[in-house]
mmCIF file as Biopython writes it, N, C-alpha, C and O atoms, coordinates in Angstrom:
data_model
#
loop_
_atom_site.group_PDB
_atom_site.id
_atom_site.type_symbol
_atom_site.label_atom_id
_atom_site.label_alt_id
_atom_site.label_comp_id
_atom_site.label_asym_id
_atom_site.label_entity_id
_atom_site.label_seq_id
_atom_site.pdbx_PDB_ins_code
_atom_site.Cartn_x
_atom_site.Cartn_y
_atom_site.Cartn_z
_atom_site.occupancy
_atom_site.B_iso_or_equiv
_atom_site.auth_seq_id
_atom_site.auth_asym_id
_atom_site.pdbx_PDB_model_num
ATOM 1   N N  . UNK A ? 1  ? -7.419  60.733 26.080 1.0 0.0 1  A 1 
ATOM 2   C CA . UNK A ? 1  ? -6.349  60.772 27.034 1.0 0.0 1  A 1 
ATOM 3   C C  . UNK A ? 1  ? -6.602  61.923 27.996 1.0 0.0 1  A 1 
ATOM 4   O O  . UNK A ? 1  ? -7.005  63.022 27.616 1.0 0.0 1  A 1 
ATOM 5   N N  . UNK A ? 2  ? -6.356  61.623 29.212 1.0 0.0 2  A 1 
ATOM 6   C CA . UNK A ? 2  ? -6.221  62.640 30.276 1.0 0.0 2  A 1 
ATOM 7   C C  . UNK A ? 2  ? -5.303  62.976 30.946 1.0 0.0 2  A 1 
ATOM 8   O O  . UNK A ? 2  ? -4.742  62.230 31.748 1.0 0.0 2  A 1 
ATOM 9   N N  . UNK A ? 3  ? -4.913  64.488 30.668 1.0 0.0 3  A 1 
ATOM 10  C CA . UNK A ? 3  ? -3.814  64.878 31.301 1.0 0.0 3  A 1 
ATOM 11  C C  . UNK A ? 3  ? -4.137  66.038 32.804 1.0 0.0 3  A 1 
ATOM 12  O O  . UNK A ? 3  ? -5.254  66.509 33.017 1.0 0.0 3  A 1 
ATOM 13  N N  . UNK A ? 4  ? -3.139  66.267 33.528 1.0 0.0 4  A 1 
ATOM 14  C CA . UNK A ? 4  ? -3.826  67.022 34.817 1.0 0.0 4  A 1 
ATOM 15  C C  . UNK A ? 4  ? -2.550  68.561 34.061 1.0 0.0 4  A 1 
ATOM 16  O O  . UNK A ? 4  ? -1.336  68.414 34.202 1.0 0.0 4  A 1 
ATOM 17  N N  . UNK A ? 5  ? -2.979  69.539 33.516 1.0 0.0 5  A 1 
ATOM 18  C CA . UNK A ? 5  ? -1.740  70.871 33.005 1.0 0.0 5  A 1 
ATOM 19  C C  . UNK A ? 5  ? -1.375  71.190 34.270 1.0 0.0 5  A 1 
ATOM 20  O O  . UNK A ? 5  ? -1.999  71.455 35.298 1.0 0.0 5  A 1 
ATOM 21  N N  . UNK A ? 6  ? 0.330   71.068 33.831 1.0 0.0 6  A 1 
ATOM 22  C CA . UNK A ? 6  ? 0.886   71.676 35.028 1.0 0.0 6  A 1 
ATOM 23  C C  . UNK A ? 6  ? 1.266   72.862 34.071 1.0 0.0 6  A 1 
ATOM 24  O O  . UNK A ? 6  ? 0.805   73.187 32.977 1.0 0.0 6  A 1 
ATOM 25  N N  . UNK A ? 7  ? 2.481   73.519 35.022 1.0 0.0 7  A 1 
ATOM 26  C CA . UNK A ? 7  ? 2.931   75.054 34.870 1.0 0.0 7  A 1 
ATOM 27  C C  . UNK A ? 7  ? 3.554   75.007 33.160 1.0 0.0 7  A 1 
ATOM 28  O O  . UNK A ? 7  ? 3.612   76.044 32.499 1.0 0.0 7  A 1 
ATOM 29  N N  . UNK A ? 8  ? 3.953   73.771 32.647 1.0 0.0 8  A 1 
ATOM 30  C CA . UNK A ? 8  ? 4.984   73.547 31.650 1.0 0.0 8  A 1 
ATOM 31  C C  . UNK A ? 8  ? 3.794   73.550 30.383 1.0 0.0 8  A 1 
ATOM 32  O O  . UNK A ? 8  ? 3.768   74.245 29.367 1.0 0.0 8  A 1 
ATOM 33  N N  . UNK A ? 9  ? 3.019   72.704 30.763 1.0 0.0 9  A 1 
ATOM 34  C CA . UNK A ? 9  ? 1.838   72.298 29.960 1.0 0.0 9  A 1 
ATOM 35  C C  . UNK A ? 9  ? 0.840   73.694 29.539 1.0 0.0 9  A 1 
ATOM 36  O O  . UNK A ? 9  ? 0.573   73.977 28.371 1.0 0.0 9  A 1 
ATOM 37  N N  . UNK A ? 10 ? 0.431   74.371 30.565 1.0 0.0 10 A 1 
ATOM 38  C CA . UNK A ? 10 ? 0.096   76.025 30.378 1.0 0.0 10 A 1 
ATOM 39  C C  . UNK A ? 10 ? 0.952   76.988 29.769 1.0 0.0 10 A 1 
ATOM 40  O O  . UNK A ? 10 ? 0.474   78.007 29.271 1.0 0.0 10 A 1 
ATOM 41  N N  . UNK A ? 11 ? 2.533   76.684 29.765 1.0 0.0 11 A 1 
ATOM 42  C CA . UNK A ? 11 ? 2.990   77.875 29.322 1.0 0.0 11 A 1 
ATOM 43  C C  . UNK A ? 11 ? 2.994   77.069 27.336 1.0 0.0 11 A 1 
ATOM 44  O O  . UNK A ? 11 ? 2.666   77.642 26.297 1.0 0.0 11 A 1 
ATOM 45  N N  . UNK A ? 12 ? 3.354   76.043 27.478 1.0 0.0 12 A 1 
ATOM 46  C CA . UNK A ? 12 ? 3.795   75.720 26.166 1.0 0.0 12 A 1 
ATOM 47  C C  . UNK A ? 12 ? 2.271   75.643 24.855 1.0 0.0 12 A 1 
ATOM 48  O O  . UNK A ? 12 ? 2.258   75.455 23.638 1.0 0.0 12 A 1 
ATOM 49  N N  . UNK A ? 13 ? 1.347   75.851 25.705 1.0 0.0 13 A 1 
ATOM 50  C CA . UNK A ? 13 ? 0.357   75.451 25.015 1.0 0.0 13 A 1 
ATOM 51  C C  . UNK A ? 13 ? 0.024   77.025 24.636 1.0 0.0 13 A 1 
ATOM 52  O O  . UNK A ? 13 ? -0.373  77.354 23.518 1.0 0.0 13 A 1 
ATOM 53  N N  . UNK A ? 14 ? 0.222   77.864 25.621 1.0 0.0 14 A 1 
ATOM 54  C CA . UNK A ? 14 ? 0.060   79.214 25.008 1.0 0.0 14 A 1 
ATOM 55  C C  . UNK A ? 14 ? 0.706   79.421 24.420 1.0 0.0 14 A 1 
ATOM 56  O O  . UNK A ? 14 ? 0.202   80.113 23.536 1.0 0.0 14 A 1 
ATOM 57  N N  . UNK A ? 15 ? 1.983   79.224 24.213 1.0 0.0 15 A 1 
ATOM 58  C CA . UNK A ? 15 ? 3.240   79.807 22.890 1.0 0.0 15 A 1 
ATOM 59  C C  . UNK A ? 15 ? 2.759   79.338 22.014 1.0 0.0 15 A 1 
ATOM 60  O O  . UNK A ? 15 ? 2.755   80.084 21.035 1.0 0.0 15 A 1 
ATOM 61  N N  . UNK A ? 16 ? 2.124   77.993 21.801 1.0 0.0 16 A 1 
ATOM 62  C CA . UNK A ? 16 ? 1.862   77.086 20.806 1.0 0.0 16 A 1 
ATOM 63  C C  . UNK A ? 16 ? 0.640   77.654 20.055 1.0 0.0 16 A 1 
ATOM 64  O O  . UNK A ? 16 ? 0.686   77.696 18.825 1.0 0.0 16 A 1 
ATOM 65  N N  . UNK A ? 17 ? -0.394  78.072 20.682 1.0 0.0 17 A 1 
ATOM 66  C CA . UNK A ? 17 ? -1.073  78.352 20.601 1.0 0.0 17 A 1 
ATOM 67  C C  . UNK A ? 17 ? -2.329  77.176 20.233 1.0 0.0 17 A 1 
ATOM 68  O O  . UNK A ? 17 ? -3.128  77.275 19.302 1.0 0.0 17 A 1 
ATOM 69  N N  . UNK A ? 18 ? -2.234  75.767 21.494 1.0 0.0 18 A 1 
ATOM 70  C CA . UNK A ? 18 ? -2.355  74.539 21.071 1.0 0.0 18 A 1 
ATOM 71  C C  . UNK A ? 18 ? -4.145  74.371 21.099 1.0 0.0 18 A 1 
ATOM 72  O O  . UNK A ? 18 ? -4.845  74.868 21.981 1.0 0.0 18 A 1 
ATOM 73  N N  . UNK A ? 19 ? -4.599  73.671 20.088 1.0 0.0 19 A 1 
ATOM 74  C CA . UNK A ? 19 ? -6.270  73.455 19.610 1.0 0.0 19 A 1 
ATOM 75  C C  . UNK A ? 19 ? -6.664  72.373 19.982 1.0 0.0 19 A 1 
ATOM 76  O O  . UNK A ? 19 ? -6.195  71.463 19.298 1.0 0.0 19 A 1 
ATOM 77  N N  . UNK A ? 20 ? -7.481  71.977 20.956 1.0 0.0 20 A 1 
ATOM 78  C CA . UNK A ? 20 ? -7.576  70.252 20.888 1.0 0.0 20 A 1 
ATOM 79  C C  . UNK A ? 20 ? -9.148  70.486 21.548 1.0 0.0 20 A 1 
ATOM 80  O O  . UNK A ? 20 ? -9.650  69.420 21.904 1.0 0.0 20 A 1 
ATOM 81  N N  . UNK A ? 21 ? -9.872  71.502 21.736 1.0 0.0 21 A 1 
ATOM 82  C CA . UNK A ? 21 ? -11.059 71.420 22.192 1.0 0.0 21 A 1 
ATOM 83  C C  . UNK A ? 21 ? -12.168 70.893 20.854 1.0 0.0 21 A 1 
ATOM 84  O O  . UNK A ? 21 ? -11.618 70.740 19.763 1.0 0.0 21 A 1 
ATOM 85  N N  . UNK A ? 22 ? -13.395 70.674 20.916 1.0 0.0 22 A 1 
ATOM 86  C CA . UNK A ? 22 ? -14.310 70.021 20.194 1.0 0.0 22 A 1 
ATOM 87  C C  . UNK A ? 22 ? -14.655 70.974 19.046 1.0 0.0 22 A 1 
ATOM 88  O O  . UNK A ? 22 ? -15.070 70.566 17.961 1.0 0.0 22 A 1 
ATOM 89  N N  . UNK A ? 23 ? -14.408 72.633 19.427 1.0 0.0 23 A 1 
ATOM 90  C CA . UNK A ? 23 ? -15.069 73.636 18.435 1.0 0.0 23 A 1 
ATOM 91  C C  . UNK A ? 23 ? -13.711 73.730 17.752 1.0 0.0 23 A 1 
ATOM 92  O O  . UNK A ? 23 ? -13.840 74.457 16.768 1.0 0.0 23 A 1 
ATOM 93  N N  . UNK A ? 24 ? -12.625 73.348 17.859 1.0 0.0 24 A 1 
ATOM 94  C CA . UNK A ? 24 ? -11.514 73.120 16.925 1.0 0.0 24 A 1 
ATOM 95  C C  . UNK A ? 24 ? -11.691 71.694 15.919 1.0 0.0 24 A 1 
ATOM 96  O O  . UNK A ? 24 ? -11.024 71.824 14.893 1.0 0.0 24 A 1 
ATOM 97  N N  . UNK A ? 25 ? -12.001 71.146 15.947 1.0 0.0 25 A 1 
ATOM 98  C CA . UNK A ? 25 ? -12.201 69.494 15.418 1.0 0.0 25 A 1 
ATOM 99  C C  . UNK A ? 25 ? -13.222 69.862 13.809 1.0 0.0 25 A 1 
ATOM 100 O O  . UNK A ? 25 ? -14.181 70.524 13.413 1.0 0.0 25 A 1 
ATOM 101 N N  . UNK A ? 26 ? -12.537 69.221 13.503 1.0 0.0 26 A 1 
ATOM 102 C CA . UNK A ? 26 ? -13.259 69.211 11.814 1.0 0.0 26 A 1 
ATOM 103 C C  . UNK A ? 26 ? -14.917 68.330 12.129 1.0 0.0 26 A 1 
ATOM 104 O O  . UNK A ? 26 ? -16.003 68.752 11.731 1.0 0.0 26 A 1 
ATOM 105 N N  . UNK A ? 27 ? -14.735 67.292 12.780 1.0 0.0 27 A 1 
ATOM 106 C CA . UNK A ? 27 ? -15.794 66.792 13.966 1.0 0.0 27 A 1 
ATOM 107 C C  . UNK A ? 27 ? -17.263 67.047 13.905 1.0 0.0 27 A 1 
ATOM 108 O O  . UNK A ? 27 ? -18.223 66.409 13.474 1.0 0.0 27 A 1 
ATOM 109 N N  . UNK A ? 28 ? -17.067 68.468 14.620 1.0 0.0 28 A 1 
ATOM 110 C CA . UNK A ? 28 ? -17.643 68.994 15.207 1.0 0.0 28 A 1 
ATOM 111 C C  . UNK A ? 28 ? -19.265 69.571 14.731 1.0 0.0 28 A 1 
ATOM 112 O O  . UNK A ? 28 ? -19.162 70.012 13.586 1.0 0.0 28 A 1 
ATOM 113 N N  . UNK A ? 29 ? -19.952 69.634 14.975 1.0 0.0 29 A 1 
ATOM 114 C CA . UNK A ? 29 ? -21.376 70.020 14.087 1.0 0.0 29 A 1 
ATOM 115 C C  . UNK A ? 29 ? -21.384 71.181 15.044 1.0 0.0 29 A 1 
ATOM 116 O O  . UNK A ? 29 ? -21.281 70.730 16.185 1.0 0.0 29 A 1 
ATOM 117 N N  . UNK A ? 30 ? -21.469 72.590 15.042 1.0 0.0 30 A 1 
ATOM 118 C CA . UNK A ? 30 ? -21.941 73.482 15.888 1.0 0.0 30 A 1 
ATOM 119 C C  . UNK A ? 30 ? -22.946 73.581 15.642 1.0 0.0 30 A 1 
ATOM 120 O O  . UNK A ? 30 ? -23.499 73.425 16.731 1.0 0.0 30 A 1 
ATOM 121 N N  . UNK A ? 31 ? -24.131 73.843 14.506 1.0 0.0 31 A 1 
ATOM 122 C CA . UNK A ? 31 ? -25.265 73.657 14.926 1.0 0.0 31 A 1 
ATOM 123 C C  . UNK A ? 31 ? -25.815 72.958 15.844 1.0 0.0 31 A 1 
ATOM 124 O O  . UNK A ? 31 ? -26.699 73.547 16.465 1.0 0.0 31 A 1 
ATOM 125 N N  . UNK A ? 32 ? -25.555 71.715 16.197 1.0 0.0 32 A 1 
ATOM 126 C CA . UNK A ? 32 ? -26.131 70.899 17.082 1.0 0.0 32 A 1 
ATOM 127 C C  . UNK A ? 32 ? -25.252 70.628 18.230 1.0 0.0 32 A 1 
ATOM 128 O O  . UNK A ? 32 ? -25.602 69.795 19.067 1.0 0.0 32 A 1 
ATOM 129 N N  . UNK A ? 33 ? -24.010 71.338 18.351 1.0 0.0 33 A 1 
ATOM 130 C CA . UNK A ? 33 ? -23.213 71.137 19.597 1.0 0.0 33 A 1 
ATOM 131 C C  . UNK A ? 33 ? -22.834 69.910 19.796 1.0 0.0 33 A 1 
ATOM 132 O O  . UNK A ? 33 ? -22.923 69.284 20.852 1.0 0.0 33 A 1 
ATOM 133 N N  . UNK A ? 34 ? -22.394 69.537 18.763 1.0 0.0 34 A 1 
ATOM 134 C CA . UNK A ? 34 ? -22.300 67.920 19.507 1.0 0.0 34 A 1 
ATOM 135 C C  . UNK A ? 34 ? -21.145 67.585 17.956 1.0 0.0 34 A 1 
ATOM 136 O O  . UNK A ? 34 ? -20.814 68.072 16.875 1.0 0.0 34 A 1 
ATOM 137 N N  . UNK A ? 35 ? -20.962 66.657 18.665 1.0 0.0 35 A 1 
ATOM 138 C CA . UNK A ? 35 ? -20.151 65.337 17.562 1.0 0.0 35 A 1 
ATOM 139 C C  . UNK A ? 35 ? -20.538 64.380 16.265 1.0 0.0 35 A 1 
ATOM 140 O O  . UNK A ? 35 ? -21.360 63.472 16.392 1.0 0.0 35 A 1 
ATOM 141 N N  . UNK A ? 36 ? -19.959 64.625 15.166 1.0 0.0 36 A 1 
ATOM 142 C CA . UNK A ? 36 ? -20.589 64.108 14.168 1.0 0.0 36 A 1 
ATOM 143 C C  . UNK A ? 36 ? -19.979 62.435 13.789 1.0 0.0 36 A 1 
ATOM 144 O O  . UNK A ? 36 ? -19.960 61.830 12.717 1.0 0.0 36 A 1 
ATOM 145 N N  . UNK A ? 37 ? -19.442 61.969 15.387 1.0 0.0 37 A 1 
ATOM 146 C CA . UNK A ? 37 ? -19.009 60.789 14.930 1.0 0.0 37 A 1 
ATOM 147 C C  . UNK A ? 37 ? -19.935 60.162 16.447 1.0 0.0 37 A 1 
ATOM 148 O O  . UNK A ? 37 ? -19.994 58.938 16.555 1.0 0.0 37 A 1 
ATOM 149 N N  . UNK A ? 38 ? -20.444 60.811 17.272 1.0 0.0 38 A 1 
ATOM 150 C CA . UNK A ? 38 ? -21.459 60.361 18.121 1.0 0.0 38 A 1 
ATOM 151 C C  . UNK A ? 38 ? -20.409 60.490 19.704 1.0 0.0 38 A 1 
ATOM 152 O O  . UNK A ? 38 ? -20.609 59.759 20.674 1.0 0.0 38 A 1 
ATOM 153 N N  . UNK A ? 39 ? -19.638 61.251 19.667 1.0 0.0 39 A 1 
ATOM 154 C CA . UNK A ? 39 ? -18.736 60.506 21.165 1.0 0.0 39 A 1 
ATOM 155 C C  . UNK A ? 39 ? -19.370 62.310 21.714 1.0 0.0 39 A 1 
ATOM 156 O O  . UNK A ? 39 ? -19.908 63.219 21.081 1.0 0.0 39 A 1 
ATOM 157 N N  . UNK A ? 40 ? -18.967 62.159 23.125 1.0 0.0 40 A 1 
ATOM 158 C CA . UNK A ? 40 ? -19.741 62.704 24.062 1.0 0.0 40 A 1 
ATOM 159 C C  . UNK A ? 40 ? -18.649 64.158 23.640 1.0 0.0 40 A 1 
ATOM 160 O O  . UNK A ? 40 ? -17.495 63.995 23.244 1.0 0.0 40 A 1 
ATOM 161 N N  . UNK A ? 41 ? -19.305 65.562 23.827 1.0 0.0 41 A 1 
ATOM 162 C CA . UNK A ? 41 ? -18.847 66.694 23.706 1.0 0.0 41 A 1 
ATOM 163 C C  . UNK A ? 41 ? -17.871 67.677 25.298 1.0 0.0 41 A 1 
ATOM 164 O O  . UNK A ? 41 ? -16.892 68.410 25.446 1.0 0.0 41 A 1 
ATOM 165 N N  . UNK A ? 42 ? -19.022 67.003 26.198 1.0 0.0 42 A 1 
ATOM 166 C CA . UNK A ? 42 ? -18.990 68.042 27.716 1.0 0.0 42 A 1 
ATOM 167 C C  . UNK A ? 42 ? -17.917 68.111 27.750 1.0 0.0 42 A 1 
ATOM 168 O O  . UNK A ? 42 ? -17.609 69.092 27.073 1.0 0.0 42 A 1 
ATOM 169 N N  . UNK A ? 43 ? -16.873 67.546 28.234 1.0 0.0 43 A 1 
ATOM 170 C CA . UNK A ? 43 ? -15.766 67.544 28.575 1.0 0.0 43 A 1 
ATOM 171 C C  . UNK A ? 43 ? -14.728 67.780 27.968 1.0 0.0 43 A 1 
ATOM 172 O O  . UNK A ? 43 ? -13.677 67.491 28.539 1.0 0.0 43 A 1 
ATOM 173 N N  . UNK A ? 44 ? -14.667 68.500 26.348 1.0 0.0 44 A 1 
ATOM 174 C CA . UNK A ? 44 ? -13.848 68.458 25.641 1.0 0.0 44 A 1 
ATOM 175 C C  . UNK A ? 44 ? -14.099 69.820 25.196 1.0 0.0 44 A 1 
ATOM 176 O O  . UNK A ? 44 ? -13.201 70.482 24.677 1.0 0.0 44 A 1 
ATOM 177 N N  . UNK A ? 45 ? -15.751 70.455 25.445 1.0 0.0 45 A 1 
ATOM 178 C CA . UNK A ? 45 ? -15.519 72.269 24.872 1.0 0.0 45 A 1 
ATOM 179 C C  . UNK A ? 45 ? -14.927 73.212 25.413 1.0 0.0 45 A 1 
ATOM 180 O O  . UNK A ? 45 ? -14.353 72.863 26.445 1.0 0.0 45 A 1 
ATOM 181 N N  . UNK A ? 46 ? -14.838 74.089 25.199 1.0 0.0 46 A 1 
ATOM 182 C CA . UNK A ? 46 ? -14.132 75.544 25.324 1.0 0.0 46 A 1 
ATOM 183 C C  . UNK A ? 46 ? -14.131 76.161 26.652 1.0 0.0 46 A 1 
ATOM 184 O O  . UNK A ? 46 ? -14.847 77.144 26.846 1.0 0.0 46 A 1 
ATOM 185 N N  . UNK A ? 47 ? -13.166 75.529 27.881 1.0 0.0 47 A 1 
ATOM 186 C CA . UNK A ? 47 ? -12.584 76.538 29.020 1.0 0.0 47 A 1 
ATOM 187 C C  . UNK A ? 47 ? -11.352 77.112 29.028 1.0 0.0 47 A 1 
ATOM 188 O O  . UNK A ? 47 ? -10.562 76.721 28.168 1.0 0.0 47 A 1 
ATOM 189 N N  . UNK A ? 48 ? -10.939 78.097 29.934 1.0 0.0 48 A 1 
ATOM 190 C CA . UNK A ? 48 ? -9.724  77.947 30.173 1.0 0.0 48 A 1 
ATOM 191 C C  . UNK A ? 48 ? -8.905  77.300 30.678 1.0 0.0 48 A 1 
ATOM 192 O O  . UNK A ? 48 ? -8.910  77.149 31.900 1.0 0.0 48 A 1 
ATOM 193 N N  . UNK A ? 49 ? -7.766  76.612 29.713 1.0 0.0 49 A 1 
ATOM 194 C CA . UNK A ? 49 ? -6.349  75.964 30.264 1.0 0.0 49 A 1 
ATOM 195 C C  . UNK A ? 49 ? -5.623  76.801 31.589 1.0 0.0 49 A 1 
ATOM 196 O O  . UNK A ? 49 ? -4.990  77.853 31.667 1.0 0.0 49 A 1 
ATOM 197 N N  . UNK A ? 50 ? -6.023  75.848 32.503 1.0 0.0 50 A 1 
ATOM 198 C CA . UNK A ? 50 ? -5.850  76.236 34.444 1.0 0.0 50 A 1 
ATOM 199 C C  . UNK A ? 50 ? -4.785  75.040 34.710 1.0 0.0 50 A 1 
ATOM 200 O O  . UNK A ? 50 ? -4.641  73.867 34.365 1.0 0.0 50 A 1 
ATOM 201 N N  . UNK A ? 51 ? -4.232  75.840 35.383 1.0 0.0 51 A 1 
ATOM 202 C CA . UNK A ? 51 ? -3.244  74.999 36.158 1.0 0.0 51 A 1 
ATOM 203 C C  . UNK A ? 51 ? -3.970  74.300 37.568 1.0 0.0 51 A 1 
ATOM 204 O O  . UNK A ? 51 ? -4.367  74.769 38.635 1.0 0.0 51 A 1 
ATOM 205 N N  . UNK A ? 52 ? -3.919  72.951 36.985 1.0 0.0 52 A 1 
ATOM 206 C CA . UNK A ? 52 ? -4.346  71.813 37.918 1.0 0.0 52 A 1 
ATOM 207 C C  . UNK A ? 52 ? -5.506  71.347 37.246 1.0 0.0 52 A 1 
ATOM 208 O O  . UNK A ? 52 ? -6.227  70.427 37.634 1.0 0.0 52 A 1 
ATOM 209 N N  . UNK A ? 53 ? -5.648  72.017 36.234 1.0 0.0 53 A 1 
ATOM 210 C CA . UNK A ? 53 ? -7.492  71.707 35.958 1.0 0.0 53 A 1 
ATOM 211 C C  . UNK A ? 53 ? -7.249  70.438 34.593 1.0 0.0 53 A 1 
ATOM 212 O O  . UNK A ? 53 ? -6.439  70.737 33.716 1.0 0.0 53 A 1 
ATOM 213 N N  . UNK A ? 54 ? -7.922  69.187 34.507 1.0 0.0 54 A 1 
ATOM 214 C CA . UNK A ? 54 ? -7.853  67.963 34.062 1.0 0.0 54 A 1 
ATOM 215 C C  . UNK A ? 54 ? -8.353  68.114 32.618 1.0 0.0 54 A 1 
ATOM 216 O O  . UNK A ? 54 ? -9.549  68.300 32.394 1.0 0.0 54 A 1 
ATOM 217 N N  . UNK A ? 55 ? -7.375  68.029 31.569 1.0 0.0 55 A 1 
ATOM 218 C CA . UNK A ? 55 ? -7.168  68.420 30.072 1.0 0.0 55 A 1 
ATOM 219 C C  . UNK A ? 55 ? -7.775  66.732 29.779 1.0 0.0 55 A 1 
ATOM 220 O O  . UNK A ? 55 ? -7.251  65.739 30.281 1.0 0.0 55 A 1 
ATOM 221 N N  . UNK A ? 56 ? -9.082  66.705 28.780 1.0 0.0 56 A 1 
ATOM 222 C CA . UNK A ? 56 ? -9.449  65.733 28.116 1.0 0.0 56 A 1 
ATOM 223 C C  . UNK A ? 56 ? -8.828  65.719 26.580 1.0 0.0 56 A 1 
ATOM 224 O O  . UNK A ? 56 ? -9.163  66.740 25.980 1.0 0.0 56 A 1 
ATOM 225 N N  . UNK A ? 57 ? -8.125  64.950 25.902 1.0 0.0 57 A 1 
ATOM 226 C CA . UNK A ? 57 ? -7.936  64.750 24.766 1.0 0.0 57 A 1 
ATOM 227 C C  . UNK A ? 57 ? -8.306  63.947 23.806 1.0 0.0 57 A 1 
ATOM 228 O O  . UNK A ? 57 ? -7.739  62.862 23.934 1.0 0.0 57 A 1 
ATOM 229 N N  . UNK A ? 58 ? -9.291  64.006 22.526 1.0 0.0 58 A 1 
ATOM 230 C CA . UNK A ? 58 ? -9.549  63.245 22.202 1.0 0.0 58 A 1 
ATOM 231 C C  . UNK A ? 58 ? -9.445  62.183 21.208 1.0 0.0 58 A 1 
ATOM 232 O O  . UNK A ? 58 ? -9.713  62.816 20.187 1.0 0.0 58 A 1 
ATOM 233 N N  . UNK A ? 59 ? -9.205  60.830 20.791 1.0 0.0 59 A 1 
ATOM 234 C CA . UNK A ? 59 ? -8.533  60.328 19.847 1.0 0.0 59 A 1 
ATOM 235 C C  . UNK A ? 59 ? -9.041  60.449 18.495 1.0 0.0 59 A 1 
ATOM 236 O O  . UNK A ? 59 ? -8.352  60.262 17.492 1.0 0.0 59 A 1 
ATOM 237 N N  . UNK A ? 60 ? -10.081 60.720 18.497 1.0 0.0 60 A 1 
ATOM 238 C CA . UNK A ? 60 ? -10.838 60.779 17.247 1.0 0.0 60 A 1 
ATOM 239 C C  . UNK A ? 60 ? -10.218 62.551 16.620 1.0 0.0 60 A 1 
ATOM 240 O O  . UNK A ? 60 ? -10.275 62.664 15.396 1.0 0.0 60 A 1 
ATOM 241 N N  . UNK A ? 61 ? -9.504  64.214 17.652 1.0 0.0 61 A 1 
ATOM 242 C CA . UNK A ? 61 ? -9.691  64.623 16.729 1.0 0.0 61 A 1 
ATOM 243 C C  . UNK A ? 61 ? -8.574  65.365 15.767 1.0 0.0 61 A 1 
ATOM 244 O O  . UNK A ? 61 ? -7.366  65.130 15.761 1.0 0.0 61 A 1 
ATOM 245 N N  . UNK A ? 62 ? -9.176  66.170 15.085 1.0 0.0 62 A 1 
ATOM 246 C CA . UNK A ? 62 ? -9.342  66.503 13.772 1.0 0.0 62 A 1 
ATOM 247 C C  . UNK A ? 62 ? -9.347  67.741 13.390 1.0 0.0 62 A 1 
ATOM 248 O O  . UNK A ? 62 ? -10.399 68.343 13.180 1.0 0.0 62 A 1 
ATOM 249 N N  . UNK A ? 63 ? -7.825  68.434 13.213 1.0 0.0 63 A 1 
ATOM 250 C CA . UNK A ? 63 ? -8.182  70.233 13.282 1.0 0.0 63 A 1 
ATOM 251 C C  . UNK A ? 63 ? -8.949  70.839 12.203 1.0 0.0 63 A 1 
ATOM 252 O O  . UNK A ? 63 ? -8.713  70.770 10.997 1.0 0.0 63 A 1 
ATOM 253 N N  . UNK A ? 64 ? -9.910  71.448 12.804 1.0 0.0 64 A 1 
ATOM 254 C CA . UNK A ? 64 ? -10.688 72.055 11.529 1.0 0.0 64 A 1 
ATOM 255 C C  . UNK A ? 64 ? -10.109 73.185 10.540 1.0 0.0 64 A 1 
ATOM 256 O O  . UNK A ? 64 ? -9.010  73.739 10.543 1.0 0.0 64 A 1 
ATOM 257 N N  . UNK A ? 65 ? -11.225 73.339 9.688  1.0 0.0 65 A 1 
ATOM 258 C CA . UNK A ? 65 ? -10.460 74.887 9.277  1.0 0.0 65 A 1 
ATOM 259 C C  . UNK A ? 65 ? -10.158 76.114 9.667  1.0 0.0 65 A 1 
ATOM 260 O O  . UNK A ? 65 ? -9.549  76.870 8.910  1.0 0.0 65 A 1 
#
């Protein structure tokens, strides 16, 4: 799912302190940077949550430990 964070979406996700990038995902293989169920990584690792900037979410994940 793709969302565009507005002002509401930035503030609540910081209180929340919300996880949905790929190096959060149980998923995730960091040795190899990539996905252990095969779906594409780029667009789902670790930037900062910007206002206006286009939040990928993904269905497959899976909070790690």
């Amino acid at each position: 799912m793709k969302t565009v964070a507005d002002d509401l979406l930035v503030e609540e996700a910081a209180r929340a302190t919300l996880r949905f990038e790929c190096d959060d995902c149980a998923y995730f293989d960091p040795a190899r940077e990539a996905c252990s169920h095969g779906y594409p990584v780029a667009s789902h690792r670790p930037g900062a949550l910007a206002l206006g900037k286009v939040i990928v979410f993904c269905k497959e994940f899976e909070l790690g430990a």
